[in-house]
NUMIMI-186503 format. One record per residue: x negated, y negated, z negated of N, C-alpha, C, O in turn. Coordinates in nm, 2 decimals. Each point is the difference from the previous one (the first is absolute). Layout:
+--------+--------+--------+--------+--------+--------+--------+--------+--------+--------+--------+--------+
|    n.u |    n.v |    n.w |   ca.u |   ca.v |   ca.w |    c.u |    c.v |    c.w |    o.u |    o.v |    o.w |
+--------+--------+--------+--------+--------+--------+--------+--------+--------+--------+--------+--------+
|      X |      Y |      Z |      X |      Y |      Z |      X |      Y |      Z |      X |      Y |      Z |
...
+--------+--------+--------+--------+--------+--------+--------+--------+--------+--------+--------+--------+
***
This chain:
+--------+--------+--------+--------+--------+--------+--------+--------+--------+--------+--------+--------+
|    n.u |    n.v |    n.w |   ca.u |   ca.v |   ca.w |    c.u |    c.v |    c.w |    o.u |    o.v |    o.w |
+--------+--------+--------+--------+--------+--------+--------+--------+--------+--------+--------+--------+
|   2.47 |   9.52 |  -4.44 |   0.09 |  -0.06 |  -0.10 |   0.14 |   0.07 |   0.01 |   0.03 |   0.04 |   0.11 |
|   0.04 |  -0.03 |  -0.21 |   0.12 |   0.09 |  -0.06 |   0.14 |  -0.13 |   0.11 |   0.00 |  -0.12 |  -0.02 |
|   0.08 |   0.19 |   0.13 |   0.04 |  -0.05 |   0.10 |   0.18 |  -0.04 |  -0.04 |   0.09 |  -0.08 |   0.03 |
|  -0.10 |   0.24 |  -0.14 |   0.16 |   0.00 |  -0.04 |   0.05 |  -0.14 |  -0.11 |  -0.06 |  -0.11 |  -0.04 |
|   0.17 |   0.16 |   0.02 |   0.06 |  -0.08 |  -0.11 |  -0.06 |  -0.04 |  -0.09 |  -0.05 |   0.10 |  -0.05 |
|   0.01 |  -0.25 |  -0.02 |  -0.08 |  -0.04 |  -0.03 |   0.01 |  -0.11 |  -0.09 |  -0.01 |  -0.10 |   0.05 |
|   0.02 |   0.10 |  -0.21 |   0.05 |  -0.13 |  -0.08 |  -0.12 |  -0.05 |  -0.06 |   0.01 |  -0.08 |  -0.09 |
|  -0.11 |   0.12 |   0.13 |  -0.14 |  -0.11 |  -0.08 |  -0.01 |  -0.10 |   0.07 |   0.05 |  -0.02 |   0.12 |
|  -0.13 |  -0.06 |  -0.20 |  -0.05 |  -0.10 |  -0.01 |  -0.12 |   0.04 |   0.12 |   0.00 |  -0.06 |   0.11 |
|  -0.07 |   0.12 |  -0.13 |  -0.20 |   0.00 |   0.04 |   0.06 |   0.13 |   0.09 |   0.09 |   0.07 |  -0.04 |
|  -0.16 |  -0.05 |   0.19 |   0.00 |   0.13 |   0.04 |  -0.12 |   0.07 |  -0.08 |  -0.11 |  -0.04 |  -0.04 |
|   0.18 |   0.17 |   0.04 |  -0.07 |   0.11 |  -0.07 |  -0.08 |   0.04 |   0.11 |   0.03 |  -0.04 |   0.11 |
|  -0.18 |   0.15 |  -0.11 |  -0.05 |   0.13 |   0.10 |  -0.01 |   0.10 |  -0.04 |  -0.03 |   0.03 |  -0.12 |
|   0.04 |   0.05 |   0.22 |  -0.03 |   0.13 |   0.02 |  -0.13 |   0.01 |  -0.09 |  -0.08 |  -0.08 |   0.02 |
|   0.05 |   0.18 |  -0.11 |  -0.09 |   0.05 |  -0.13 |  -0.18 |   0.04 |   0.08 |  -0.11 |  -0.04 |  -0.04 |
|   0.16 |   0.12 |   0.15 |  -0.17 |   0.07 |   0.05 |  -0.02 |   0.07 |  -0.10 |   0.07 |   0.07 |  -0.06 |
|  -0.21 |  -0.11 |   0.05 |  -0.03 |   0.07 |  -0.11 |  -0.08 |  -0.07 |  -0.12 |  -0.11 |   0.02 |  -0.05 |
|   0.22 |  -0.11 |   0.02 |   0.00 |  -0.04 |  -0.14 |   0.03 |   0.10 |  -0.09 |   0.09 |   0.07 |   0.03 |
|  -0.17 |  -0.06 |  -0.17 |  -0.02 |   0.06 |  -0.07 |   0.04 |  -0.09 |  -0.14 |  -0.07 |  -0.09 |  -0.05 |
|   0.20 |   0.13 |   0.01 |   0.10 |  -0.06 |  -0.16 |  -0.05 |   0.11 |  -0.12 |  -0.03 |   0.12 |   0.01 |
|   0.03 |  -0.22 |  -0.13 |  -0.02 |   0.09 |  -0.12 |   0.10 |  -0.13 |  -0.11 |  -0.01 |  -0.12 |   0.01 |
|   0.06 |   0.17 |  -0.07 |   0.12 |  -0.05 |  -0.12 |  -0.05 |   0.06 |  -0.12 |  -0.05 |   0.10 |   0.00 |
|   0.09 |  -0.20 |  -0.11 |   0.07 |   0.03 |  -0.12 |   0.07 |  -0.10 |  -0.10 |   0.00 |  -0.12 |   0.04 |
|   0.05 |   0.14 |  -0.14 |   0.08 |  -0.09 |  -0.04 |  -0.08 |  -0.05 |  -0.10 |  -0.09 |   0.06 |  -0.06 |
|   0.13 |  -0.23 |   0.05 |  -0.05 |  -0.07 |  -0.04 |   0.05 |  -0.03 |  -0.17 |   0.12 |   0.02 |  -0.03 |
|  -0.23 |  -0.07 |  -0.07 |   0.07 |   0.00 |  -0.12 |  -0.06 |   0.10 |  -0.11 |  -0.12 |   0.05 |   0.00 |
|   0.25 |  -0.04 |  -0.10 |  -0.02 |   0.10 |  -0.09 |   0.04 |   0.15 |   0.09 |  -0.05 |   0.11 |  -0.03 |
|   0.16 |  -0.15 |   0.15 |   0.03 |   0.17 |   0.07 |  -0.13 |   0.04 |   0.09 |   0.01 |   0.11 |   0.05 |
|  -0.13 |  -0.19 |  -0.02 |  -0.09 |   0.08 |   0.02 |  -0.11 |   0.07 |  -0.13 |  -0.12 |   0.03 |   0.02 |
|   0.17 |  -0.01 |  -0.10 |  -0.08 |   0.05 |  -0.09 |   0.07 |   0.15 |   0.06 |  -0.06 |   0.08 |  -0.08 |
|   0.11 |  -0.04 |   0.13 |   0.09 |   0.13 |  -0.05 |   0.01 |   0.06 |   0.15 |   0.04 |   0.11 |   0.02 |
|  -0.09 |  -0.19 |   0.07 |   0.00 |   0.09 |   0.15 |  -0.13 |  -0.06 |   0.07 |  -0.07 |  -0.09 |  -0.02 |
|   0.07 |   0.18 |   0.11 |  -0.17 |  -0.04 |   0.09 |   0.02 |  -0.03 |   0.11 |   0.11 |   0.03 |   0.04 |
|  -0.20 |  -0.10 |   0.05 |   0.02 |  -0.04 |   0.09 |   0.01 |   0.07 |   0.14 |  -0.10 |   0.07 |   0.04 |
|   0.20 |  -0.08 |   0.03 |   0.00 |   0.12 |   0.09 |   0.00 |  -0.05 |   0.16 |   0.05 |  -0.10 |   0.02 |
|  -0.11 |   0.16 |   0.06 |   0.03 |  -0.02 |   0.14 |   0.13 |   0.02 |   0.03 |   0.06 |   0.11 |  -0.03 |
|   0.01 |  -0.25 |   0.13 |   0.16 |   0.03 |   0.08 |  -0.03 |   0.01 |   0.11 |  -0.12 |   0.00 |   0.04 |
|   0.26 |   0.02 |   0.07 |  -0.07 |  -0.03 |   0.11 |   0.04 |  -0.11 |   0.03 |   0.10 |  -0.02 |  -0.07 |
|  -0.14 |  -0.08 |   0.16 |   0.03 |  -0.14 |   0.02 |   0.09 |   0.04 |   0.14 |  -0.04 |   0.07 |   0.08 |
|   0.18 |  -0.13 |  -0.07 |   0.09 |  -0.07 |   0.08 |  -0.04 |  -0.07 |   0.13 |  -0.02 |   0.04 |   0.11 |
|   0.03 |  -0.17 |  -0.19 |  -0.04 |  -0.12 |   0.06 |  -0.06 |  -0.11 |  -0.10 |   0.02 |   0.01 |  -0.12 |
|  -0.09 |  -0.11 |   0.16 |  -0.13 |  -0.06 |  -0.03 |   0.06 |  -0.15 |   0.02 |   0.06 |  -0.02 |   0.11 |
|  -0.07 |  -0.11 |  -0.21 |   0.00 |  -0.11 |   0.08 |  -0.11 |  -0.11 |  -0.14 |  -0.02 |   0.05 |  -0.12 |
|  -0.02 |  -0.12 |   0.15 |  -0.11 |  -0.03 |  -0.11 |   0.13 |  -0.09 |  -0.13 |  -0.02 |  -0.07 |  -0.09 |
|   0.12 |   0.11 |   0.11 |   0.12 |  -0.10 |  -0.12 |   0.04 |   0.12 |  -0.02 |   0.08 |  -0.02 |  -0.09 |
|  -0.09 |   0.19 |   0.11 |   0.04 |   0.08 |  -0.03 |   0.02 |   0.14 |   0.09 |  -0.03 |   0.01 |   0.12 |
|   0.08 |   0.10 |  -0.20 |  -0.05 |   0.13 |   0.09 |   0.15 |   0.12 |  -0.08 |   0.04 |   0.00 |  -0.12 |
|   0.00 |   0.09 |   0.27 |   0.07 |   0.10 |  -0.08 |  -0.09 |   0.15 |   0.01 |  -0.09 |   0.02 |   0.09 |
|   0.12 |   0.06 |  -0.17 |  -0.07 |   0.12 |  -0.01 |   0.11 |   0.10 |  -0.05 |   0.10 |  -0.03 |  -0.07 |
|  -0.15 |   0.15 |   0.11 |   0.10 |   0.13 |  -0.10 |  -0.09 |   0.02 |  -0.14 |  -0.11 |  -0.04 |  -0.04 |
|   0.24 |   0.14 |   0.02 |  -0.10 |   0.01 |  -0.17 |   0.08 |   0.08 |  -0.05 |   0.12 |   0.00 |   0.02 |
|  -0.19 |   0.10 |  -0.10 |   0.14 |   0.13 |  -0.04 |  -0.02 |  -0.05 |  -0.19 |   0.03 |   0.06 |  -0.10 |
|  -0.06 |  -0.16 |   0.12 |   0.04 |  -0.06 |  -0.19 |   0.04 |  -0.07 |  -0.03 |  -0.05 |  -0.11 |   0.04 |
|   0.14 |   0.11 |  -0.12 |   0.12 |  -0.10 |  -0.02 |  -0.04 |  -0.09 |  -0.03 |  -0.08 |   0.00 |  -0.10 |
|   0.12 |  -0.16 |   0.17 |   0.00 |  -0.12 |  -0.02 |   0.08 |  -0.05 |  -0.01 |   0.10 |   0.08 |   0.00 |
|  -0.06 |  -0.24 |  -0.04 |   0.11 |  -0.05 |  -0.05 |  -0.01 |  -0.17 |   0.06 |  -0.09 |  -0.08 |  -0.03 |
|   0.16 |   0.06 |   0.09 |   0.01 |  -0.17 |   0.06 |  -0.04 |  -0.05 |  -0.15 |   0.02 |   0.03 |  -0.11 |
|  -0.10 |  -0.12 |   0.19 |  -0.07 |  -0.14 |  -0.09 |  -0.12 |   0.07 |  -0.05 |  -0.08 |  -0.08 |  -0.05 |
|   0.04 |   0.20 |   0.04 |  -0.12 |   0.09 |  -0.06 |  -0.12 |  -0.09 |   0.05 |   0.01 |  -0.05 |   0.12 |
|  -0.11 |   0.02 |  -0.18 |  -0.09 |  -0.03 |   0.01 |  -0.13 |   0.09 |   0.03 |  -0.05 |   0.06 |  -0.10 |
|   0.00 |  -0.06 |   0.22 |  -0.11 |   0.14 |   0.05 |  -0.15 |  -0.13 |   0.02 |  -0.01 |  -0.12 |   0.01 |
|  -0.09 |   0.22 |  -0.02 |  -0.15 |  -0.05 |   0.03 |   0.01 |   0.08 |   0.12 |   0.03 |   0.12 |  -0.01 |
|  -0.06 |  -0.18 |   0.14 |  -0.05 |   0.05 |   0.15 |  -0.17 |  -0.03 |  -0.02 |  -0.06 |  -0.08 |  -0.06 |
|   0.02 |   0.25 |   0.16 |  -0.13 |  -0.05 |   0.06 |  -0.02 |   0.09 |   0.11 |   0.04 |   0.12 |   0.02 |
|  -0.12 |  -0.24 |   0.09 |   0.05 |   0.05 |   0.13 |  -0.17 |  -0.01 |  -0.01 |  -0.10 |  -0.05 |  -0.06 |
|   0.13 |   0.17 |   0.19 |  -0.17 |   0.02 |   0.10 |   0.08 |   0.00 |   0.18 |   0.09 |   0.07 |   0.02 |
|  -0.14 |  -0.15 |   0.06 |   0.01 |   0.00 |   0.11 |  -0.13 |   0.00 |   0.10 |  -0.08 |  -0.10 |   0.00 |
|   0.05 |   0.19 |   0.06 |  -0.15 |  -0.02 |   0.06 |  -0.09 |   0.02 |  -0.15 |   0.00 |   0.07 |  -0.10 |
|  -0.11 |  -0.22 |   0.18 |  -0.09 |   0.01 |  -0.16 |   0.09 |  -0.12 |  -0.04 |  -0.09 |  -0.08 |  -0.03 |
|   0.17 |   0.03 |   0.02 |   0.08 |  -0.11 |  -0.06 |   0.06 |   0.07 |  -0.20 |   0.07 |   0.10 |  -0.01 |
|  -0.09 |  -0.16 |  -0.07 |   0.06 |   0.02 |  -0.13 |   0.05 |  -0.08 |  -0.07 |  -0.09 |  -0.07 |  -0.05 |
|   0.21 |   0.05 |   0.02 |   0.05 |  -0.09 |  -0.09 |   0.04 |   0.07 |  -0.12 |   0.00 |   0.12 |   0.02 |
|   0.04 |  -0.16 |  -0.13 |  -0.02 |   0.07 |  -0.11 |   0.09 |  -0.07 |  -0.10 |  -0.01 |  -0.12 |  -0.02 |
|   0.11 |   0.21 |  -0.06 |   0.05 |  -0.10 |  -0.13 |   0.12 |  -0.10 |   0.03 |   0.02 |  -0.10 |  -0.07 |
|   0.06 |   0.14 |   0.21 |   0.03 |  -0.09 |   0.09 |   0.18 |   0.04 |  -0.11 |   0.05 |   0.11 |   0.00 |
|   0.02 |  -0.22 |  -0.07 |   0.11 |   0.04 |  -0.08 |   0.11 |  -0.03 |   0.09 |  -0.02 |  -0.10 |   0.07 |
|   0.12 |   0.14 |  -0.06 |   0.14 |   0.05 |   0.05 |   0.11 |   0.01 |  -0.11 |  -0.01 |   0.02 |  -0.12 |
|   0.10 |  -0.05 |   0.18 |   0.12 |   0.06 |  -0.02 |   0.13 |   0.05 |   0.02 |   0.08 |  -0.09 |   0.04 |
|  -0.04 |   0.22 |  -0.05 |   0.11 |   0.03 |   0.06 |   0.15 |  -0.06 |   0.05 |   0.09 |  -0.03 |  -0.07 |
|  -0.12 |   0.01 |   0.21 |   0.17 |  -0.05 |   0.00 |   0.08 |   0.09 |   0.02 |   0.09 |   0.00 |  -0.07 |
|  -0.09 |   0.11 |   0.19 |   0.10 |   0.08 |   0.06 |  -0.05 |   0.14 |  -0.02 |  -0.11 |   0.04 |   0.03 |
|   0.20 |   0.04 |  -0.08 |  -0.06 |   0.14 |   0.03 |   0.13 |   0.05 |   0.08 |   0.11 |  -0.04 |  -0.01 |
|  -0.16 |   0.17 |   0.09 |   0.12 |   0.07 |   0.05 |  -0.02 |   0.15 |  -0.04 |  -0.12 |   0.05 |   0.03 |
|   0.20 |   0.03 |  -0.08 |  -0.03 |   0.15 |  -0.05 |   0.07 |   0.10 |   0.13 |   0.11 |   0.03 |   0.05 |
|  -0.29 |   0.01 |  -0.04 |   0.05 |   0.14 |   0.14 |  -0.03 |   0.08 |  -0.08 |  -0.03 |  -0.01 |  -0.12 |
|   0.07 |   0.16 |   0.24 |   0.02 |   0.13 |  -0.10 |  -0.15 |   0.04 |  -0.05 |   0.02 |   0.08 |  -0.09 |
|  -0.12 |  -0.10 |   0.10 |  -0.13 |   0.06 |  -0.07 |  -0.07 |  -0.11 |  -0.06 |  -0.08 |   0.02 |  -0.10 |
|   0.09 |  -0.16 |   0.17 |  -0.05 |  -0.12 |  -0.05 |   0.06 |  -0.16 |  -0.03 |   0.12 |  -0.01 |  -0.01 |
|  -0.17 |  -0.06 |   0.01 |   0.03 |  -0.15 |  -0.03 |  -0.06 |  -0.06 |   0.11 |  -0.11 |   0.06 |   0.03 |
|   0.14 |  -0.18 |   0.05 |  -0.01 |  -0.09 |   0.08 |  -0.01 |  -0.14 |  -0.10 |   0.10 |  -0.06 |  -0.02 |
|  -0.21 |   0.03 |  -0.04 |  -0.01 |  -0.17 |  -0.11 |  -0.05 |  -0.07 |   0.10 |  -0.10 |   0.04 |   0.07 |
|   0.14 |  -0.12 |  -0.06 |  -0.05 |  -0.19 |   0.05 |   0.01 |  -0.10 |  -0.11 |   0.09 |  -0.04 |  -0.06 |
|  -0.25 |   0.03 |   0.05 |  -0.02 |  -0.11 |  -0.09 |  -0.05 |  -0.12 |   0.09 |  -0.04 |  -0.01 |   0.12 |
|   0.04 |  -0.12 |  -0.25 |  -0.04 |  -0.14 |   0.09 |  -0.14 |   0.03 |  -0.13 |  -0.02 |   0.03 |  -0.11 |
|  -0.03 |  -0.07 |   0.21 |  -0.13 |  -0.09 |  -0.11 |   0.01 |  -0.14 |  -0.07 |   0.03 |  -0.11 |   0.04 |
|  -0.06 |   0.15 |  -0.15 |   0.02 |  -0.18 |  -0.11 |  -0.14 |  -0.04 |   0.00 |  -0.09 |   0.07 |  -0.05 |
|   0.06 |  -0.16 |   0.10 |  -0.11 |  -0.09 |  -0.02 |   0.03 |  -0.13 |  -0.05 |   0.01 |  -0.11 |   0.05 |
|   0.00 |   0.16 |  -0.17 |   0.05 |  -0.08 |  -0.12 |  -0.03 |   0.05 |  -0.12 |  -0.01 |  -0.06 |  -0.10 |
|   0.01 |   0.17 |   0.11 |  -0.02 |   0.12 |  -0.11 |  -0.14 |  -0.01 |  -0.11 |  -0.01 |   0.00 |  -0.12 |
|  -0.07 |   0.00 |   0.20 |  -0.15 |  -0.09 |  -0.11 |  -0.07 |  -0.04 |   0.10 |   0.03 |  -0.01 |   0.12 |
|  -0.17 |  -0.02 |  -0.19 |  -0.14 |  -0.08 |   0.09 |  -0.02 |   0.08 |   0.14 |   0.00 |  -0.04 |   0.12 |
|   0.00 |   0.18 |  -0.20 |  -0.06 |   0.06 |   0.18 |   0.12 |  -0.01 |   0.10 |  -0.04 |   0.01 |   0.12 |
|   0.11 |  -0.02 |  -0.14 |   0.13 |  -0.02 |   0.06 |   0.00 |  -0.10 |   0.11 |   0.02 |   0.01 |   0.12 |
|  -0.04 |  -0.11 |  -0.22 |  -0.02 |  -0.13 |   0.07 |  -0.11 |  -0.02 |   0.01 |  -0.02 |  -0.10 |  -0.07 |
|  -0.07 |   0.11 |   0.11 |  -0.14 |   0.00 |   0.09 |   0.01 |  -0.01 |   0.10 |   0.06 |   0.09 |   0.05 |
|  -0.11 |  -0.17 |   0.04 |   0.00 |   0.02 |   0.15 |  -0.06 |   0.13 |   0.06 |   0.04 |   0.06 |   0.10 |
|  -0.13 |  -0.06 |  -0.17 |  -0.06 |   0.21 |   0.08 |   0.11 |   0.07 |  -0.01 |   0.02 |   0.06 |   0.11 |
|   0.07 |  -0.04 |  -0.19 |   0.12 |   0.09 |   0.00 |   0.05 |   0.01 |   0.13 |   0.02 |   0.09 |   0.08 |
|   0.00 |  -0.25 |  -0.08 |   0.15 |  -0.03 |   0.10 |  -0.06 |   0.05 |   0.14 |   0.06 |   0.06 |   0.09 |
|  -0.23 |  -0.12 |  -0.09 |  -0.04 |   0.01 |   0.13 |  -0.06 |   0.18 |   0.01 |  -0.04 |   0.05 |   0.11 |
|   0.04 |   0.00 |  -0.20 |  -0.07 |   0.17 |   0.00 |   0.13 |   0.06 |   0.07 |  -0.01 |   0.07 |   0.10 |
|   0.15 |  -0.12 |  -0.16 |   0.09 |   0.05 |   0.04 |   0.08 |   0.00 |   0.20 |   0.04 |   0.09 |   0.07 |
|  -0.07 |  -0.28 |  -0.05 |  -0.01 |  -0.01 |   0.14 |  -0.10 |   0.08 |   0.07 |   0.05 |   0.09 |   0.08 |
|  -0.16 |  -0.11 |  -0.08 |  -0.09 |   0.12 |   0.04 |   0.05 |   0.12 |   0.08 |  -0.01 |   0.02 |   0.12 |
|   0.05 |   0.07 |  -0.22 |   0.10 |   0.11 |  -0.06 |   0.12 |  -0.01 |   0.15 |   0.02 |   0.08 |   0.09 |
|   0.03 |  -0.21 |  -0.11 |   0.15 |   0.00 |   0.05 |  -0.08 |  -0.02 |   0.18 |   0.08 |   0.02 |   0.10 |
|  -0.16 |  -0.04 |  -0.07 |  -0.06 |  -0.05 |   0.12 |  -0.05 |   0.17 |   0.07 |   0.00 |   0.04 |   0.12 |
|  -0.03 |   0.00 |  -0.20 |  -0.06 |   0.11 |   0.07 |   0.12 |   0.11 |   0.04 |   0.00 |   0.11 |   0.06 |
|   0.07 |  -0.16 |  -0.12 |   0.12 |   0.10 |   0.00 |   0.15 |  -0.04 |   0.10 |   0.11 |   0.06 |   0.00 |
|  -0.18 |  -0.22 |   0.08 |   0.12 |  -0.03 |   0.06 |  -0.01 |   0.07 |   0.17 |   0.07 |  -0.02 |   0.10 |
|  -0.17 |   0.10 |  -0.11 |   0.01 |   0.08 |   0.16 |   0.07 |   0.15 |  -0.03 |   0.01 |   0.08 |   0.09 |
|   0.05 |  -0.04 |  -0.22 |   0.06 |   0.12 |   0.00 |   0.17 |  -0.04 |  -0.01 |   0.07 |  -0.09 |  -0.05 |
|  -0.05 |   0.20 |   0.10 |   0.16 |  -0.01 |   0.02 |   0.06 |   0.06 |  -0.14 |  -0.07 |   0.06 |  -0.07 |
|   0.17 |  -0.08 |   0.04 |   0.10 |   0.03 |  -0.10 |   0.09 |   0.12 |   0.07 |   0.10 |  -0.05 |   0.06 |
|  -0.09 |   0.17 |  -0.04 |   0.09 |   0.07 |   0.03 |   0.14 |  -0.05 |  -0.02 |   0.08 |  -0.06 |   0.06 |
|  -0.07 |   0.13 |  -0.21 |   0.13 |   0.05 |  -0.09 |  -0.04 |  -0.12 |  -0.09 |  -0.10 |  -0.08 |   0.00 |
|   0.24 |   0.09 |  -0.12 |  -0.01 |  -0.08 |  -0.13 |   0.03 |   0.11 |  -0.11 |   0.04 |  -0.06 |  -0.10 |
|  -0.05 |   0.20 |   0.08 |  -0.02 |   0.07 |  -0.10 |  -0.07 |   0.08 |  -0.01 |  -0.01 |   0.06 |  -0.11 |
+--------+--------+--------+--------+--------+--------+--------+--------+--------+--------+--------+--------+
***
């Protein structure tokens, strides 16, 4: 778990080798495809990742994660923070489970814990 300075709510972990894919949700995914990021840090209320394509706080993204054989899928976000480095983006989004049905399903919540469990034995180095 991430040791430094620290304003969330939920501890975040260290990624492993969780495996993120995004895209935006809406009419703005008609117009871009879904891409692999790399994942940050991991917590089942939310996750940060780089990304060299411009995002915008409050953006609304579809996550889908592969961890192990673990898959959650369709998992909706939304941007709160971005920070602009020189070749990429640092976004931390929270997850809305609120957003629709699959949202609010308990498999979500619990595909996502899952997720957050296997990932609480890796360390967080850094935060960008």
């Amino acid at each position: 778990m991430y040791r430094g300075k620290n304003r969330r709510r939920h501890p975040r972990y260290g990624v492993g080798s969780l495996r993120v894919w995004v895209h935006r949700r809406g009419v703005a995914a008609l117009f871009g495809k879904r891409c692999e990021v790399t994942p940050i840090d991991f917590s089942s209320m939310g996750m940060a990742f780089r990304c060299v394509r411009p995002l915008a706080p409050g953006e609304r993204l579809v996550c889908d994660f592969i961890k192990d054989h673990h898959r959650v899928i369709n998992v909706v976000g939304v941007v709160r923070e971005i920070t602009r480095l020189a070749n990429h983006c640092r976004v931390g989004i929270e997850f809305d489970f609120e957003a629709d049905d699959h949202m609010r399903a308990p498999e979500t919540k619990a595909g996502l814990r899952v997720i957050e469990t296997l990932l609480k034995d890796v360390v967080v180095v850094g935060g960008a």
